[in-house]
C-alpha positions as CSV (number, residue, x, y, z in Angstrom):
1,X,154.1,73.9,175.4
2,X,151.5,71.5,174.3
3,X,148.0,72.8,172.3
4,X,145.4,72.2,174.4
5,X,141.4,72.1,173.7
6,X,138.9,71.0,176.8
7,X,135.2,70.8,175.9
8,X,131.8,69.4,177.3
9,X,130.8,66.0,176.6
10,X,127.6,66.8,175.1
11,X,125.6,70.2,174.4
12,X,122.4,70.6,173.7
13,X,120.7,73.9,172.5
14,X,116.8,74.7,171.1
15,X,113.5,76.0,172.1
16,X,111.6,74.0,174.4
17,X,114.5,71.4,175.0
18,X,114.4,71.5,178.6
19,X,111.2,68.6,178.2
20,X,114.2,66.4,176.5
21,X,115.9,66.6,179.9
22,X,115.1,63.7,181.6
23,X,115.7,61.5,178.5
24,X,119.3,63.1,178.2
25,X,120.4,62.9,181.7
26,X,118.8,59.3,182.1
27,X,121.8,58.4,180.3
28,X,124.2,60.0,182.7
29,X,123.3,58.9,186.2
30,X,120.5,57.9,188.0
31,X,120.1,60.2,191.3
32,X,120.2,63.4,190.3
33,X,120.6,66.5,193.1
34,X,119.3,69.7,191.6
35,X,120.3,72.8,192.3
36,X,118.1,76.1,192.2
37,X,117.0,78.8,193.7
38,X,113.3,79.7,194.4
39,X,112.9,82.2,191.7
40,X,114.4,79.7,188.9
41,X,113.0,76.9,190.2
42,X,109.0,79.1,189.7
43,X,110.2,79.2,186.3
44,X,111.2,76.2,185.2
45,X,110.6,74.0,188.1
46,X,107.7,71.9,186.4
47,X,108.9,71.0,183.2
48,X,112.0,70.1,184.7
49,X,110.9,67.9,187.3
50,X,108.4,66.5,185.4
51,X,110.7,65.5,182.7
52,X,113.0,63.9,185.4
53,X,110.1,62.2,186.8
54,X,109.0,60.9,183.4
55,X,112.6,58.9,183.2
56,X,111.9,57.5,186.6
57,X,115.3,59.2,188.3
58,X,115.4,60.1,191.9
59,X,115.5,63.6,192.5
60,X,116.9,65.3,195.6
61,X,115.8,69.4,195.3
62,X,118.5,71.6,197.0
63,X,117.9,75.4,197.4
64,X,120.7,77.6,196.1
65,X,121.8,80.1,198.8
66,X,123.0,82.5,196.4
67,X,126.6,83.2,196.4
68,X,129.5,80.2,195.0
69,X,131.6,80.4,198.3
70,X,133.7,77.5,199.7
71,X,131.3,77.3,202.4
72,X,128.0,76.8,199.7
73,X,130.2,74.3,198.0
74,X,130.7,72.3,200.9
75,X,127.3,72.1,202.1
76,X,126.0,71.2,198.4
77,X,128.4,68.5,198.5
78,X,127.5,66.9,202.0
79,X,123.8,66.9,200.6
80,X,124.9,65.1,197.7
81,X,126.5,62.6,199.5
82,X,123.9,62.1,202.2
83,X,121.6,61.6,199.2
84,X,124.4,59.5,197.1
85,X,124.0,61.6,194.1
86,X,125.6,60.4,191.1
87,X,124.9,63.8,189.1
88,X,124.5,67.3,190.0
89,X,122.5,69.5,188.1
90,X,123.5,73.0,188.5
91,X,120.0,75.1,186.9
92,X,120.1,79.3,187.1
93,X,123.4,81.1,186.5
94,X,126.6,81.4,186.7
95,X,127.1,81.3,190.3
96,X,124.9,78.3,190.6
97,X,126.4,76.6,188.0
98,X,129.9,77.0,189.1
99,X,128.9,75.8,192.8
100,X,127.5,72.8,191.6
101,X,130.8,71.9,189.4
102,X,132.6,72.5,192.8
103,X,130.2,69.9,194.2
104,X,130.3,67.3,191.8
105,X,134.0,67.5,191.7
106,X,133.9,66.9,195.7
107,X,131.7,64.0,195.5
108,X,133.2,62.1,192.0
109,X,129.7,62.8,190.5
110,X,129.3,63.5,187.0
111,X,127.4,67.4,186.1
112,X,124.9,69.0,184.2
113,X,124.6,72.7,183.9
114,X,121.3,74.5,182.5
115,X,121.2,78.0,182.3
116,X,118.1,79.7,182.4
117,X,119.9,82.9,181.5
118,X,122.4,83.4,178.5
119,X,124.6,86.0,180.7
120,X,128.1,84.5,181.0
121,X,130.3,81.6,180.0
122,X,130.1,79.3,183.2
123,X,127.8,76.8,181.5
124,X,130.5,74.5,179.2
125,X,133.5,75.2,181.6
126,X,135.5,73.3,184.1
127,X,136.1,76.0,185.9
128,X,134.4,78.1,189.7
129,X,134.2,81.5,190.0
130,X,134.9,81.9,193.8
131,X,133.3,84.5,195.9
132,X,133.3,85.7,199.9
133,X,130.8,86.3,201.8
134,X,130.9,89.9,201.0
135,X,130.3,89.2,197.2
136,X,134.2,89.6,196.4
137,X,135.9,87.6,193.2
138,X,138.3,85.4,195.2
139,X,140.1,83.9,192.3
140,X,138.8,80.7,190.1
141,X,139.8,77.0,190.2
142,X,139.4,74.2,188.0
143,X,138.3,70.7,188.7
144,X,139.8,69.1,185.4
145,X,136.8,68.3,183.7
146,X,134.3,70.2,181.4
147,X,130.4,68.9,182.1
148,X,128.7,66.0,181.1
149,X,125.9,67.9,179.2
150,X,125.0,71.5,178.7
151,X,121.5,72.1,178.2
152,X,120.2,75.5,176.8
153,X,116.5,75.9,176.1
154,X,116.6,79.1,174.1
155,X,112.3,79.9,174.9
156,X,113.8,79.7,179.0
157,X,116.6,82.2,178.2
158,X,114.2,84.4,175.7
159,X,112.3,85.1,178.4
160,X,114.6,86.0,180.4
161,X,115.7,89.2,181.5
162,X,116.9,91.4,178.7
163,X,120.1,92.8,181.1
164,X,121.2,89.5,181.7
165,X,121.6,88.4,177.7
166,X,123.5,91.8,176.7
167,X,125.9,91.0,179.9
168,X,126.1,87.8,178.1
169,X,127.3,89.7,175.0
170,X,129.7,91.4,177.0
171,X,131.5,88.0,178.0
172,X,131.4,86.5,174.8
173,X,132.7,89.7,173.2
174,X,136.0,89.8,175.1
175,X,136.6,86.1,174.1
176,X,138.4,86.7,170.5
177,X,140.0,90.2,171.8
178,X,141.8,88.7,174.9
179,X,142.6,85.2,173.1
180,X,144.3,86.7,170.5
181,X,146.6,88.1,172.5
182,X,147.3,84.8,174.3
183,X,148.0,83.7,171.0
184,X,150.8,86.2,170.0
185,X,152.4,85.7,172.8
186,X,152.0,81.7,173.5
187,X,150.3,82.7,177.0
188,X,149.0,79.5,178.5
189,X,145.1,79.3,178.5
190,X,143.3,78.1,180.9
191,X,143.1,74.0,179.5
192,X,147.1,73.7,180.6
193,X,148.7,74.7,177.2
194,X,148.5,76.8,174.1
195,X,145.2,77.7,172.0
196,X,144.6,75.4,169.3
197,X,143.5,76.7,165.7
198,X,139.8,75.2,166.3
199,X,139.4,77.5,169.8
200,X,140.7,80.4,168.1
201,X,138.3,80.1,165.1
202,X,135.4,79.9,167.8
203,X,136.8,82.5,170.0
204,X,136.9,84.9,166.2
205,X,132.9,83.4,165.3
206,X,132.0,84.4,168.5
207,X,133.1,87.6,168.1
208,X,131.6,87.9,164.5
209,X,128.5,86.2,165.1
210,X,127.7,89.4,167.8
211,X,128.8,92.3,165.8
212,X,126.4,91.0,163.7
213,X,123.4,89.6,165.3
214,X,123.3,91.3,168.5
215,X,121.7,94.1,168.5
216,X,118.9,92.1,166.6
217,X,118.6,89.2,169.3
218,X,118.5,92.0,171.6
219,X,115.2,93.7,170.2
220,X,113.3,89.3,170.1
221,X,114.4,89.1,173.5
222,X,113.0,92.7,174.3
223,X,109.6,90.5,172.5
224,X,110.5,87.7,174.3
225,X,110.7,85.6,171.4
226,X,113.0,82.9,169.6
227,X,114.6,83.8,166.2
228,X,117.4,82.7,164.3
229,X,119.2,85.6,165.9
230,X,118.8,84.7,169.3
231,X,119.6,81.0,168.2
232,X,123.1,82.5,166.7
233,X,123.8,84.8,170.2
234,X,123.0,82.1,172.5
235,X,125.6,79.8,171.1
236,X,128.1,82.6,171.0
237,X,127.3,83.2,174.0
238,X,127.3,80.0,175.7
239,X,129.1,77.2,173.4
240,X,131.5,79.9,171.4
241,X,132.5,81.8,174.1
242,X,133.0,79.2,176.8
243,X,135.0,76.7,174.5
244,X,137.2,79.9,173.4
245,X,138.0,81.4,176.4
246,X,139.3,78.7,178.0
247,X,141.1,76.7,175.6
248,X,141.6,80.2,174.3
249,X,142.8,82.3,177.3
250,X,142.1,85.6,178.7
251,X,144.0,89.1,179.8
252,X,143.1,92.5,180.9
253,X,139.4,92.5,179.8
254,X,138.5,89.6,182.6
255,X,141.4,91.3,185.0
256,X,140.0,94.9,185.4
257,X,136.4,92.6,185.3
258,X,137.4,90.7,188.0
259,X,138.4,94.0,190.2
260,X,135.6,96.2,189.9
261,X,133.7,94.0,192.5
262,X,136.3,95.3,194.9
263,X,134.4,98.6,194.6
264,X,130.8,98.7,196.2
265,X,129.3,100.5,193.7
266,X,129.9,97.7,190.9
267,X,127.9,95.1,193.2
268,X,125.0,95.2,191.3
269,X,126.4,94.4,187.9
270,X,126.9,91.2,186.1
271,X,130.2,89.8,185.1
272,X,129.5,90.4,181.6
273,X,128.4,93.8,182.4
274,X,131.8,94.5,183.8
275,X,133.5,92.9,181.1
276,X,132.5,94.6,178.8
277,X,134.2,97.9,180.0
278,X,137.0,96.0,180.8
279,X,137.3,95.4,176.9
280,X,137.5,98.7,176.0
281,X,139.9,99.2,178.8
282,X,142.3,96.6,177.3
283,X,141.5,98.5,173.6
284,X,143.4,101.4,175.1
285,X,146.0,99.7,176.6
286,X,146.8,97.9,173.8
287,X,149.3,98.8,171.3
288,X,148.8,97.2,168.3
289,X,144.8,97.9,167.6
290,X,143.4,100.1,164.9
291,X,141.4,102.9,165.9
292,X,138.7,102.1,163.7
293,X,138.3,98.4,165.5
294,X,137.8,100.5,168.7
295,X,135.3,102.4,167.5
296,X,133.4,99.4,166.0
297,X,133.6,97.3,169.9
298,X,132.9,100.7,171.7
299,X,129.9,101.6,169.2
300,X,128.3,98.2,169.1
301,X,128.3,97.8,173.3
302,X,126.8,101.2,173.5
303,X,123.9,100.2,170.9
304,X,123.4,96.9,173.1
305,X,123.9,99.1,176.2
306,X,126.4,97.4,178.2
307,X,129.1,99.7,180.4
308,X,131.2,101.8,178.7
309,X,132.1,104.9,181.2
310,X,132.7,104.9,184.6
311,X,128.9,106.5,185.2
312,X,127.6,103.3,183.2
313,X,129.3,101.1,185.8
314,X,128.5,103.6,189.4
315,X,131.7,105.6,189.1
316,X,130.8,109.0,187.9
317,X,133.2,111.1,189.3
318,X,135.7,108.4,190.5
319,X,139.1,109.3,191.7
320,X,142.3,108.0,190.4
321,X,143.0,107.2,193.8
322,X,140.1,104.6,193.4
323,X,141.3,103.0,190.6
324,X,144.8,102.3,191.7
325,X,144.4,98.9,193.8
326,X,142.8,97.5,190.4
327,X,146.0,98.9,188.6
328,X,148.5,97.6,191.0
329,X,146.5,94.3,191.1
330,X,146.4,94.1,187.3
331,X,150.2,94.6,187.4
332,X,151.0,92.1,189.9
333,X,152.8,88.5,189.0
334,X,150.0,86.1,188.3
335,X,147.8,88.6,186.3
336,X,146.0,88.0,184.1
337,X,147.7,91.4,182.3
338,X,151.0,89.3,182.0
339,X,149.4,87.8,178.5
340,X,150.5,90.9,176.7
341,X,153.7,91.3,174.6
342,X,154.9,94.6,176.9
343,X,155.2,95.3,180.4
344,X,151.8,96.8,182.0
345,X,152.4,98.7,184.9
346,X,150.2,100.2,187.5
347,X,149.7,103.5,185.9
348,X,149.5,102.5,182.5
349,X,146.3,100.2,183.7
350,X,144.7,103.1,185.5
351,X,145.7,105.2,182.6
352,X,143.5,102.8,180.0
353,X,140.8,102.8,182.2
354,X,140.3,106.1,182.2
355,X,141.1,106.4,178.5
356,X,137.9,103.9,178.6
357,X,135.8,106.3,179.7
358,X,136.4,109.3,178.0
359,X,136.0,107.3,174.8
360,X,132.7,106.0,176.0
361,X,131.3,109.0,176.9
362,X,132.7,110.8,173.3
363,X,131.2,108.2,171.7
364,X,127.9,108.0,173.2
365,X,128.3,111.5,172.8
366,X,127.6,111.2,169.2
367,X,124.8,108.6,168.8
368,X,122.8,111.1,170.8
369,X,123.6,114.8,169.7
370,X,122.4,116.0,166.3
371,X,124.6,115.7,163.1
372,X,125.4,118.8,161.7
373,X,125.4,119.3,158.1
């Protein structure tokens, strides 16, 4: 099997850069469609348009409806057509993002993603997260192509909410863990092939720029203010992460992730939120890890405060019973789980999750009780 690396054209990260945007996508198309919701749009609505209007483009403004369903997909596209878009801008998160990739792939325009929050890895891939109706992960597709240009203005995602940067953290952080694995066993990613040595040196900078900048980039964007720190996070976060999971790969981290929206209680979390327990899940499935590695993962999430017991995720108490259509998924062909180098089974799935939680909760355990001498 072939090494494979995929990669936006262009990205573009700074404070304040969003007033560049007109200038950069000038050079892309000429009829842009952008995509928003109300609440984004109050944010960064004026600089936006105004920079779009200062490079004389066309602009057609398309609410976001929320969710990235086939149905929200289509209707994006038939707008883009009507209007004879030749680029759609995708502005929020994730879900926003992804349903304007769908949309530009349906229509042959070229795309633009700008977050406006730092909380997954959706902006530099080729990929769409699909969802029902319901809010259910329905599986992922890929159009073939990375975006055009990524465009990150750090001051939009500083301000931002706090919950929706650590959830970024969470994402990022299960890039190195789960390509790694990939790479022992020659697992395809998810550009067609094998990782390359550049994705998995990301996919490992990623990981070490987090460890140790995050907590710091946490406590600015608690300030809401740009530092070096947040600079370093939001390219893990963003460039780092997306380029190394996908040319990288991923395994039971984004697996158990991608189940726990089967569960009602996990509506409300993020994707990164959810990842981030399903890392330490995969910790304790895996084999070969050292203990003191665990500790380090499970110790940093808990000082960033993303998920790491089933109470942090809405699952205090949960039965086994619960958890066992995630483990039989997670065990099915086509997982995600088939990246390892030994068989995971139903039980042993369920069996790491819980593992998951009593390690959380022992080692939250001792960040808040008293050390005695």
């Amino acid at each position: 099997m072939n090494a494979v690396l995929i990669a936006p054209h262009k990205y573009v990260q700074g404070s304040d850069v969003l007033a560049e945007a007109g200038s950069l996508i000038a050079a892309i198309g000429k009829k842009p469609l952008v995509l928003w919701d109300k609440k984004v749009k109050a944010i960064v609505g004026k600089t936006l348009l105004a920079s779009l209007a200062a490079a004389k483009l066309k602009v057609t403004d398309v609410a976001f409806k929320g969710d990235s369903t086939h149905a929200e997909a289509d209707r994006v596209a038939g707008l883009a057509a009507k209007a004879k878009a030749d680029v759609i801008i995708g502005v929020g998160g994730g879900k926003a993002l992804d349903t304007a990739k769908a949309a530009a792939a349906a229509t042959k325009a070229r795309v633009v993603t700008i977050p406006t929050i730092a909380s997954n890895d959706s902006p530099t891939s080729s990929y769409t997260v699909w969802y029902d109706e319901k809010g259910n992960c329905m599986g992922f597709e890929s159009w073939g192509v990375n975006p055009d240009l990524v465009l990150v203005d750090t001051r939009v995602i500083a301000n931002g909410p706090v919950q929706a940067f650590v959830a970024g953290m969470g994402d990022a952080l299960a890039t190195w863990i789960e390509a790694r694995v990939c790479l022992q066993t020659r697992s395809p990613n998810l550009a067609g092939g094998v990782s390359t040595q550049a994705a998995m040196a990301l996919a490992q900078l990623a990981c070490d720029i987090l460890l140790e900048y995050g907590l710091e980039a946490k406590r600015a964007v608690e300030k809401k203010v740009v530092t070096p720190a947040v600079e370093k996070v939001v390219e893990a976060n963003v460039l780092l992460s997306g380029v190394g999971f996908e040319s990288g790969g991923v395994a039971t981290a984004h697996m158990i992730a991608n189940c726990l929206p089967s569960l009602p209680e996990c509506h409300k979390l993020m994707h990164g939120q959810e990842v981030g327990f399903g890392i330490i899940s995969q910790l304790c499935l895996e084999e070969d890890v050292e203990v003191e590695e665990i500790y380090e993962i499970v110790d940093f999430e808990i000082a960033v405060g993303l998920p790491v017991t089933f109470a942090d995720l809405g699952l205090a108490g949960v039965k086994r019973s619960r958890l066992e259509p995630i483990g039989k998924i997670c065990a099915g062909e086509g997982s995600l789980c088939q990246a390892h180098p030994f068989k995971v089974t139903p039980e042993s799935v369920v069996d790491a999750m819980i593992a998951a939680d009593a390690l959380g909760t022992a080692r939250k355990r001792l960040t808040t009780e008293p050390q005695r001498r």
